[in-house]
C-alpha positions as CSV (number, residue, x, y, z in Angstrom):
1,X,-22.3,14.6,19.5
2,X,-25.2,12.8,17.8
3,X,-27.1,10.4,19.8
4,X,-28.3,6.9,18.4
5,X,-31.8,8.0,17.6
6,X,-30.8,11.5,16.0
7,X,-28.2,9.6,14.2
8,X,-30.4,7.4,12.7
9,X,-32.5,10.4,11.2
10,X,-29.4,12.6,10.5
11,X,-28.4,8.9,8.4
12,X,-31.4,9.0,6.6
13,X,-31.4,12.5,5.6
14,X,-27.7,12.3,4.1
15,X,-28.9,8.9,1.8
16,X,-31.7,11.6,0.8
17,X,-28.9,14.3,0.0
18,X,-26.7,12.3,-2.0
19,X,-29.1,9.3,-3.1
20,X,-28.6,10.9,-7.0
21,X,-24.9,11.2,-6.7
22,X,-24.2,7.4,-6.2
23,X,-23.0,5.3,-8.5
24,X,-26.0,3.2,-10.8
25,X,-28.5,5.9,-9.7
26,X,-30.0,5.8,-12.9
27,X,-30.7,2.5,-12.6
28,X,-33.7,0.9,-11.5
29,X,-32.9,-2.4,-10.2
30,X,-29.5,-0.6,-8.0
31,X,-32.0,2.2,-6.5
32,X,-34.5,-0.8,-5.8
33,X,-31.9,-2.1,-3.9
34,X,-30.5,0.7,-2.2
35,X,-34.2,1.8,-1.4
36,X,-35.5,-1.3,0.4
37,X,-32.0,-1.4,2.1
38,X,-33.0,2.1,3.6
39,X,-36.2,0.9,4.5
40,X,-34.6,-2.1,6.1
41,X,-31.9,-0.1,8.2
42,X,-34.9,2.1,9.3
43,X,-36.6,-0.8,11.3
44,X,-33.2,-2.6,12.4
45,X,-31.5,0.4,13.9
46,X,-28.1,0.6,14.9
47,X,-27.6,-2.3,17.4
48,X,-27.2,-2.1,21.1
49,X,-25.8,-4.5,23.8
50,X,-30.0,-5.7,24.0
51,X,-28.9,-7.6,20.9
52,X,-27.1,-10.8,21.9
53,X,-24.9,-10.7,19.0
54,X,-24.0,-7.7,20.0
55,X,-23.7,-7.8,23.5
56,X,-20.1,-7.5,24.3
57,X,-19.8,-4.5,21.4
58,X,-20.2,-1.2,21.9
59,X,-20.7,1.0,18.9
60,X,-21.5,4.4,20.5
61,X,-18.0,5.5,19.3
62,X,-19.7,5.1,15.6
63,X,-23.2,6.6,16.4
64,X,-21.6,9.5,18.4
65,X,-19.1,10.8,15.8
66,X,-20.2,13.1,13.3
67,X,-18.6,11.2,10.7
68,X,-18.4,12.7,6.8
69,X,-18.9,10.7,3.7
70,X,-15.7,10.0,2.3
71,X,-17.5,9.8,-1.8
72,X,-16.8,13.3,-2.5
73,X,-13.9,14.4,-0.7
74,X,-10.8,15.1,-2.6
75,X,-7.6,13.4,-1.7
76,X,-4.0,13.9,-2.3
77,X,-2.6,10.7,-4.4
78,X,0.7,12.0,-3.4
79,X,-0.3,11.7,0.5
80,X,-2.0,8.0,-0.6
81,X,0.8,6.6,-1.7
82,X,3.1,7.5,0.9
83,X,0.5,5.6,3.5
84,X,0.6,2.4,1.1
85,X,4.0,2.6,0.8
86,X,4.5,2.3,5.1
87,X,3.0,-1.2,4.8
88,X,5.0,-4.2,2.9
89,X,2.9,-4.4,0.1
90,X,5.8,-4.1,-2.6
91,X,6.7,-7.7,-1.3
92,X,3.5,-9.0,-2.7
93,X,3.6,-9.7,-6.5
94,X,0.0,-8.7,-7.5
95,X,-2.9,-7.4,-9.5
96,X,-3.7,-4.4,-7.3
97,X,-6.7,-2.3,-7.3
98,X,-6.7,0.9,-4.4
99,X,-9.3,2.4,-2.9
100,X,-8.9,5.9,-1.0
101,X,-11.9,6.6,1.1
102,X,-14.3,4.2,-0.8
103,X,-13.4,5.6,-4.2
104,X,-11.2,4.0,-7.1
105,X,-7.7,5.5,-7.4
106,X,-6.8,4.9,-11.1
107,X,-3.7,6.3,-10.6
108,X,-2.5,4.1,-7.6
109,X,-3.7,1.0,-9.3
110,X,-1.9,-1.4,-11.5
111,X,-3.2,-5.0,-13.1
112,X,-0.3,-7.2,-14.7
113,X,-0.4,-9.1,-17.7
114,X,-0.8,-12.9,-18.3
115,X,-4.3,-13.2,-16.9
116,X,-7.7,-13.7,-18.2
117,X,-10.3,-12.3,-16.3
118,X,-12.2,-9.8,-15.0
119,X,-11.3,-7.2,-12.5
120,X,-12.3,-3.7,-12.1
121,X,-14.1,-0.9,-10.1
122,X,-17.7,-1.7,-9.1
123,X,-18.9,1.8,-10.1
124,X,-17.7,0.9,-14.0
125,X,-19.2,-2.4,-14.5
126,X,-22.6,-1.2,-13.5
127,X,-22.9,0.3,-16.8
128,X,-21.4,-1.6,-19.2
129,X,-22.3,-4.8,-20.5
130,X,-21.5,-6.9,-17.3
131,X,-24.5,-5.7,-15.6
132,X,-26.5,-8.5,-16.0
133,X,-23.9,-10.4,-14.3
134,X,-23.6,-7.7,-11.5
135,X,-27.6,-7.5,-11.0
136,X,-27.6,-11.3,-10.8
137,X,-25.4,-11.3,-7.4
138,X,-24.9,-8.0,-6.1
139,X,-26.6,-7.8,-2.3
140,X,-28.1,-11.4,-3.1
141,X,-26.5,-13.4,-0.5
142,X,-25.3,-10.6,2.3
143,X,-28.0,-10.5,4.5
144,X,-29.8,-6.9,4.9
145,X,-33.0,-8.3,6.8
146,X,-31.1,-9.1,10.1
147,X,-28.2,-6.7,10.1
148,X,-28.3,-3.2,10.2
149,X,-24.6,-2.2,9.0
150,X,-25.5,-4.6,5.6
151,X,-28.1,-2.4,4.9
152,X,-26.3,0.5,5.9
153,X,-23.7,-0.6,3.4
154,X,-26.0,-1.6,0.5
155,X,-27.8,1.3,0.6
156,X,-25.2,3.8,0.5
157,X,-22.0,2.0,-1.7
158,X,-21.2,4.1,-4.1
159,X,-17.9,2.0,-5.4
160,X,-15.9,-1.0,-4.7
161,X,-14.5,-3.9,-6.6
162,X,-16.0,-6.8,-9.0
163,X,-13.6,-9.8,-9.7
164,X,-15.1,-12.2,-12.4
165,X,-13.1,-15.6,-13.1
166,X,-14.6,-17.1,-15.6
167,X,-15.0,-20.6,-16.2
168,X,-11.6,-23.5,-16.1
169,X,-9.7,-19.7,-15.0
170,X,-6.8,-20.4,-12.6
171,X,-5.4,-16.5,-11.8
172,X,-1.7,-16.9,-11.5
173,X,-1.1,-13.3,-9.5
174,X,-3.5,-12.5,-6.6
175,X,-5.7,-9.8,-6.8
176,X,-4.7,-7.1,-4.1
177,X,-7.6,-4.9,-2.9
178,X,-6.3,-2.3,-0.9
179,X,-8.6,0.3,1.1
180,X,-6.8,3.4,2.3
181,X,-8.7,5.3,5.2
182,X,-7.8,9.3,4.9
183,X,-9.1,11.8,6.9
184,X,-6.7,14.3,7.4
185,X,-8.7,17.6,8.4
186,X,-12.4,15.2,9.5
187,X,-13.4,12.2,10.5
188,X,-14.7,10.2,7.5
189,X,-17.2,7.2,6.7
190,X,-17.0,5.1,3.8
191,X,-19.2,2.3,2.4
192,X,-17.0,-0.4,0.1
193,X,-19.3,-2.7,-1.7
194,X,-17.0,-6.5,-3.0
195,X,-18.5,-9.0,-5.4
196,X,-16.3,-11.8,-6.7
197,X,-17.9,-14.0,-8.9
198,X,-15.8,-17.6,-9.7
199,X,-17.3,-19.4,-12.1
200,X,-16.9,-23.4,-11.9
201,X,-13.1,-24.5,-11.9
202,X,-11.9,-21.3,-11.5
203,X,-9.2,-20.8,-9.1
204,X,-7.7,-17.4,-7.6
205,X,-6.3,-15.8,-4.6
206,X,-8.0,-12.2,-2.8
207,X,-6.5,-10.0,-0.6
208,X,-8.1,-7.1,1.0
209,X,-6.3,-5.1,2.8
210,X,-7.6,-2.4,4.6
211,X,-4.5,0.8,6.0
212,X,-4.7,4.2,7.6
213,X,-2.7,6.8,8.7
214,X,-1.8,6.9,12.8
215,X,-3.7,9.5,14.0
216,X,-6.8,9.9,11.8
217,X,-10.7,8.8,12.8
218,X,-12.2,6.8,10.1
219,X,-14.9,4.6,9.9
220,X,-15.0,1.7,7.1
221,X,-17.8,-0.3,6.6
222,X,-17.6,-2.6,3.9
223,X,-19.4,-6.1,2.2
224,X,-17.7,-8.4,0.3
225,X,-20.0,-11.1,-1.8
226,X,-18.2,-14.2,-3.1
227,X,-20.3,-16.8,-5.2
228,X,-17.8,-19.8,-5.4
229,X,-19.3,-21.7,-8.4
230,X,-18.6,-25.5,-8.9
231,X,-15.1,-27.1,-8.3
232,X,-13.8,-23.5,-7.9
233,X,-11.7,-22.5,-5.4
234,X,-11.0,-19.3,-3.5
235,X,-8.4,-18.3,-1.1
236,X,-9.4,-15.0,0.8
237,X,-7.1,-13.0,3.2
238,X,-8.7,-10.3,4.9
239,X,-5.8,-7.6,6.9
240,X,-7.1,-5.3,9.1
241,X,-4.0,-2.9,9.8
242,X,-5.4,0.4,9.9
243,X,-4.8,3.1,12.4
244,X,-5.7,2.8,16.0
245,X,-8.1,5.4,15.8
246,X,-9.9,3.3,12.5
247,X,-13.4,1.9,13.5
248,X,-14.4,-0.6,11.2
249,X,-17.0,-2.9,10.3
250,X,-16.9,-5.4,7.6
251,X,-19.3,-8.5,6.9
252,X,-18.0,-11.2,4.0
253,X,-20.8,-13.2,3.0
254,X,-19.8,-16.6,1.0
255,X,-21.9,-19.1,-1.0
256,X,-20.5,-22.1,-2.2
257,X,-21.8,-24.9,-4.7
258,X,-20.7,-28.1,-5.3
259,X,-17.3,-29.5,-4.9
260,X,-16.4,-26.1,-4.1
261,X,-13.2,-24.5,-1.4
262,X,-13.1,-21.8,0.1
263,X,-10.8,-21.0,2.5
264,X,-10.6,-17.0,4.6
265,X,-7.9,-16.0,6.5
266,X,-8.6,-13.2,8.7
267,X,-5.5,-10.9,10.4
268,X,-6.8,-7.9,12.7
269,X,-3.7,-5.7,13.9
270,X,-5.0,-2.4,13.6
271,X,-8.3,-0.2,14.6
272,X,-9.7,0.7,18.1
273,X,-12.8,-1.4,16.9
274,X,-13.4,-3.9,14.6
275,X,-16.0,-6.2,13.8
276,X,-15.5,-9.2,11.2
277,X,-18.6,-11.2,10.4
278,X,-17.8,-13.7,8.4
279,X,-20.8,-16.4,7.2
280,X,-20.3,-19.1,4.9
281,X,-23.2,-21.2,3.4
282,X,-22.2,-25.0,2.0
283,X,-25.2,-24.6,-0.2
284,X,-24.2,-28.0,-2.2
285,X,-22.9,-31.1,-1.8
286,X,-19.1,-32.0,-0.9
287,X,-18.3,-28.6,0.1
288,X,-15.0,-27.5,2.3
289,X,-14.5,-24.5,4.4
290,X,-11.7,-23.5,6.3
291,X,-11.5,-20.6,8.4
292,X,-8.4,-19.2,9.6
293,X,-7.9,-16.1,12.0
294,X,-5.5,-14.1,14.4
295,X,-5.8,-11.0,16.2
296,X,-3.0,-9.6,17.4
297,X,-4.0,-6.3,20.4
298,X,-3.0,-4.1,22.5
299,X,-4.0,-1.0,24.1
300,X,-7.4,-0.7,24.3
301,X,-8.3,-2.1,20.7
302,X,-11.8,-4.0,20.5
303,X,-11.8,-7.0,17.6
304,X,-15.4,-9.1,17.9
305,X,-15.1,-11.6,15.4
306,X,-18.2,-13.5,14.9
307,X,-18.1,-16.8,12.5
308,X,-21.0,-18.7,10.8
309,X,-20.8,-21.5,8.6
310,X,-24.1,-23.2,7.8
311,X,-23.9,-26.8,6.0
312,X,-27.4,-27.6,4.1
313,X,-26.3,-30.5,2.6
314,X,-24.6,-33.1,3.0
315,X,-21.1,-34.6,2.5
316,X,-19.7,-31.1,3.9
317,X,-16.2,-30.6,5.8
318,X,-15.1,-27.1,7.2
319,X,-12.4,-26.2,10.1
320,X,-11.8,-23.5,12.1
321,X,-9.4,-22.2,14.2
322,X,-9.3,-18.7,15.7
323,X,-6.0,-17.4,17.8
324,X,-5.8,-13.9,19.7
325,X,-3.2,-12.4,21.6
326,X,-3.6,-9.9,23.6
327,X,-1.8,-7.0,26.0
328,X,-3.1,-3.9,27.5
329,X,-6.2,-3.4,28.0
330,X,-7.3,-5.1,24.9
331,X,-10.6,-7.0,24.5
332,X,-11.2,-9.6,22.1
333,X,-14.7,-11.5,21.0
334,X,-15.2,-14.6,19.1
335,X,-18.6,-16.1,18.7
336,X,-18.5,-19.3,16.3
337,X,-21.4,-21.1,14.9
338,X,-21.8,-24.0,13.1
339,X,-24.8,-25.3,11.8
340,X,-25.7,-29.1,10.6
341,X,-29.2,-28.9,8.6
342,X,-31.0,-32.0,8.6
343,X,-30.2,-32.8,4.9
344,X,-26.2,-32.7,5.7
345,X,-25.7,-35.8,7.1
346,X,-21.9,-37.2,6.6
347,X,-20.5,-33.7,7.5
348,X,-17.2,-33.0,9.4
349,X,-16.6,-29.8,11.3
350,X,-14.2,-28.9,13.5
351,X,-13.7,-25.4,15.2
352,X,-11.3,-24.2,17.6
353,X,-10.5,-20.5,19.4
354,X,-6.8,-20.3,21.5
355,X,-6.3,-17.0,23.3
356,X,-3.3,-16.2,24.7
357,X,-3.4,-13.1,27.7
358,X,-0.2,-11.3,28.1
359,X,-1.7,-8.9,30.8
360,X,-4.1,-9.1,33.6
361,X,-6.2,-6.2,32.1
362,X,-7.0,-8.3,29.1
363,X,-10.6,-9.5,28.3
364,X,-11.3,-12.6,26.2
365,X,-15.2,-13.3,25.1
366,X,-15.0,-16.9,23.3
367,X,-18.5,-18.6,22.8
368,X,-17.9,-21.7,20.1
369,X,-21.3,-23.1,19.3
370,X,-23.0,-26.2,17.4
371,X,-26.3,-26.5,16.0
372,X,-26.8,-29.5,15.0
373,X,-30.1,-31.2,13.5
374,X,-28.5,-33.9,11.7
375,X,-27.3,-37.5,13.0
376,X,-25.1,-38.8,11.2
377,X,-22.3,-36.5,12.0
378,X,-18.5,-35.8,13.1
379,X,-18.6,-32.5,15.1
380,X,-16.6,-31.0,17.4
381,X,-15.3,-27.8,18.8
382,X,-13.3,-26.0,21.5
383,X,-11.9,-22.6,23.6
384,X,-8.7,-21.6,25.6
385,X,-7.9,-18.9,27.3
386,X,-4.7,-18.8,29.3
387,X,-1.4,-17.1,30.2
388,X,2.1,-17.5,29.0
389,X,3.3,-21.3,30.8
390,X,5.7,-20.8,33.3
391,X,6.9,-24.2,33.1
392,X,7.9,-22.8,29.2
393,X,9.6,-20.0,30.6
394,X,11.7,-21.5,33.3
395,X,12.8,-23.9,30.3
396,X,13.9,-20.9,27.8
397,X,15.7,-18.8,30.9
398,X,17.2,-22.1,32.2
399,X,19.2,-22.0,28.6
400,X,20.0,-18.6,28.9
401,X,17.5,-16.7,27.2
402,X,16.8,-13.2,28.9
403,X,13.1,-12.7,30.5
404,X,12.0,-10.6,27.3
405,X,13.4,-12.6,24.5
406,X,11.8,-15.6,25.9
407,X,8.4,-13.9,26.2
408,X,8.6,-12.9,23.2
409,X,9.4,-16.5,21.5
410,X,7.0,-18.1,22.9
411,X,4.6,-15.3,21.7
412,X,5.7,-15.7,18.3
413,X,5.6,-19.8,18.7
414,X,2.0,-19.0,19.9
415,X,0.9,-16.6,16.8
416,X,3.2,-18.0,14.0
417,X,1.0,-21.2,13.5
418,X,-1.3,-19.4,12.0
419,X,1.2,-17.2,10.0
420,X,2.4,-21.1,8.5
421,X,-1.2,-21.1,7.0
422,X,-1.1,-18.6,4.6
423,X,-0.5,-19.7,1.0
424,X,1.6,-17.1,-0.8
425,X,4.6,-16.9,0.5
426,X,5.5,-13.5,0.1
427,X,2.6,-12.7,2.1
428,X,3.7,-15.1,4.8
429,X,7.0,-13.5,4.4
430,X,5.8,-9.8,5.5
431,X,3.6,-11.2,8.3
432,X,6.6,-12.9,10.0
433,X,8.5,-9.3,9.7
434,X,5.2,-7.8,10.8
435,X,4.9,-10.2,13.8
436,X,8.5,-9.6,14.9
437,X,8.0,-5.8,14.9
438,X,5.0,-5.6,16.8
439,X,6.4,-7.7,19.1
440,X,9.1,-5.2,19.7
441,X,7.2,-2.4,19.6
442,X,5.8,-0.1,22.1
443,X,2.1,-1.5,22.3
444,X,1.2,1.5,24.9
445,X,-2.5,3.0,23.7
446,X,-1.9,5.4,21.3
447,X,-6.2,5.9,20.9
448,X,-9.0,8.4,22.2
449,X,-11.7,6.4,20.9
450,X,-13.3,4.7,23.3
451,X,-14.2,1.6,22.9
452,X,-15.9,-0.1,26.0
């Protein structure tokens, strides 16, 4: 096994190894980047428990796994599209764009007509004639100085996506990015890189989806950028269904201008550990946010989700509301911040984290904050963590529902709210079947990979 400080130094050496072989090499202002996000990573280190934001996460199961970049390993498109096709993607009408260990899959990809726009793989547009538009917000609002796994990630993408809507653009399909984690003989690393650039009054919906195959080590982590220009507006779903031996680690960092909506939703199913950092900045007036999340565990899966949305000026709204359910030995972390500057008087925020237990073993971490340095204000916020009501079930048996079935509804009562949320139906669709099956299954650990 590699220890955190020789993994550190065995890190470095690898960037030094392949540094020529990435993507935009040749170009000076991507190996400035990459370079001083090296330098960067160097002094931040892999975090520990010492850092608060880290303090209920334990990533020894990354630093102690001799993982293998996943940038030059062949895979079998055969193989890939049998994983893809286990999930209920076909249900989705989309532009889709795959991703097999970090790298584009031509083959498995397919964009529709009738929209306008630009989509693509990162790696192509750095060297065509949308690179000024690349350079201009590529690792400009993800923040490398205070987190090591940005820098990690900017240093070493290689490819990824880049979604352009241009001005007035309202896509009519979503745009499906789906990231396929396989590593059938080794485990494997991969570094994603997302920028999605929507230029004022442009509207569109982004999925990212990121699958495995039961079984497999992997470890995913990826940054996603999204500039939401003026009176744009962006619906983002994040779903984290990979296999329970998938470690993953993925920070989305949002800025938003005037007028602007943006609004995440955030399903985590799958890995033994996940981290989602998600930070939104209302960088202009009459900004909304909305933030919606479940996590759905078992086993001894790990999700930390940790929340920031930071209004600077004034007239801003954003809510929030966070669910987990959990059984086994699962443990789940949510840390929400919002912050009022002093020039965003008139805001309105609202947050909210619900945990539901479903065994005794289960461990909830739920730390909603406000920072507030504003007066004239509406803010408020709130956590729950409880047990399934027996006052509920003695209702449901008293009418003749069995001891299971009733669980089970009001489980899915509990979890479905949040299911209600989601936009595209067909989407909502397959996370209803989803919900009923998992609620069936056999949620016994299936992973090695410890996680506490």
């Amino acid at each position: 096994m590699i220890g955190l400080i020789n993994k550190q130094d065995y890190t470095v050496s690898e960037f030094e190894r392949i540094e020529r072989d990435l993507s935009g090499s040749k170009l000076a202002w991507v190996k400035a980047i990459r370079k001083s996000a090296m330098s960067r990573f160097l002094k931040l280190g892999f975090p520990t428990r010492r850092n608060e934001h880290w303090q209920f996460t334990d990533i020894r199961p990354i630093t102690e796994i001799p993982f293998k970049l996943g940038m030059k390993v062949d895979f079998d498109v055969t193989r890939a599209r049998e994983i893809i096709a286990a999930y209920p993607f076909g249900a989705i009408p989309s532009h889709q764009l795959v991703f097999v260990n970090g790298n584009y899959s031509p083959e498995l990809s397919s964009l529709q007509g009738g929209d306008d726009f630009v989509v693509g793989n990162l790696a192509t547009f750095l060297e065509t004639d949308l690179q000024d538009v690349v350079e201009s917000h590529l690792a400009r609002y993800a923040d490398v100085e205070n987190h090591a796994f940005t820098a990690l990630n900017t240093a070493f993408f290689h490819d990824g996506a880049f979604i352009r809507l241009p001005k007035g653009r309202a896509v009519n399909l979503p745009v499906h990015l789906i990231f396929v984690s396989s590593a059938l003989h080794e485990p494997l690393v991969s570094h994603p890189r997302v920028l999605i650039v929507a230029e004022p009054d442009a509207q569109a919906a982004i999925i990212e989806s990121y699958i495995g195959q039961n079984g497999e080590i992997t470890f995913t982590n990826s940054v996603t950028e999204i500039a939401v220009g003026e009176n744009a507006r962006i619906d983002h779903y994040k779903l984290e269904w990979e296999s329970p031996k998938a470690l993953n680690i993925h920070t989305i960092q949002v800025q938003q201008d005037r007028n602007s909506r943006f609004t995440s939703h955030s399903i985590s199913a799958g890995g033994a550990l996940v981290r989602n950092d998600l930070n939104v900045i209302q960088a202009a007036e009459g900004t909304e946010s909305t933030l919606n999340g479940l996590t759905l565990l078992a086993g001894r899966q790990h999700v930390d989700n940790h929340t920031t949305i930071d209004h600077t000026k004034s007239h801003g709204t954003s809510r929030e509301l966070y669910k987990g359910v959990l059984d086994g030995s699962s443990q789940a972390i949510f840390n929400g911040t919002i912050i009022v500057r002093p020039n965003a008087q008139k805001t309105d925020a609202m947050q909210t984290n619900k945990n539901l237990l479903l065994s005794e073993r289960g461990l909830v971490n739920s730390k909603p904050e406000l920072q507030i340095y504003a007066n004239d204000v509406k803010c408020k916020h709130g956590a729950t963590v409880g047990q399934i009501d027996p006052d509920q079930m003695f209702y449901l048996r008293a009418r003749g529902l069995g001891e299971m079935e009733a669980r089970r509804l009001l489980i899915h009562a509990f979890a479905s709210e949040m299911i209600s949320r989601l936009e595209l139906e067909p989407l909502r669709v397959s996370m209803e079947v989803f919900i009923s099956n998992w609620l069936v299954s056999d949620r016994r650990d299936s992973s090695d990979v410890e996680t506490e």
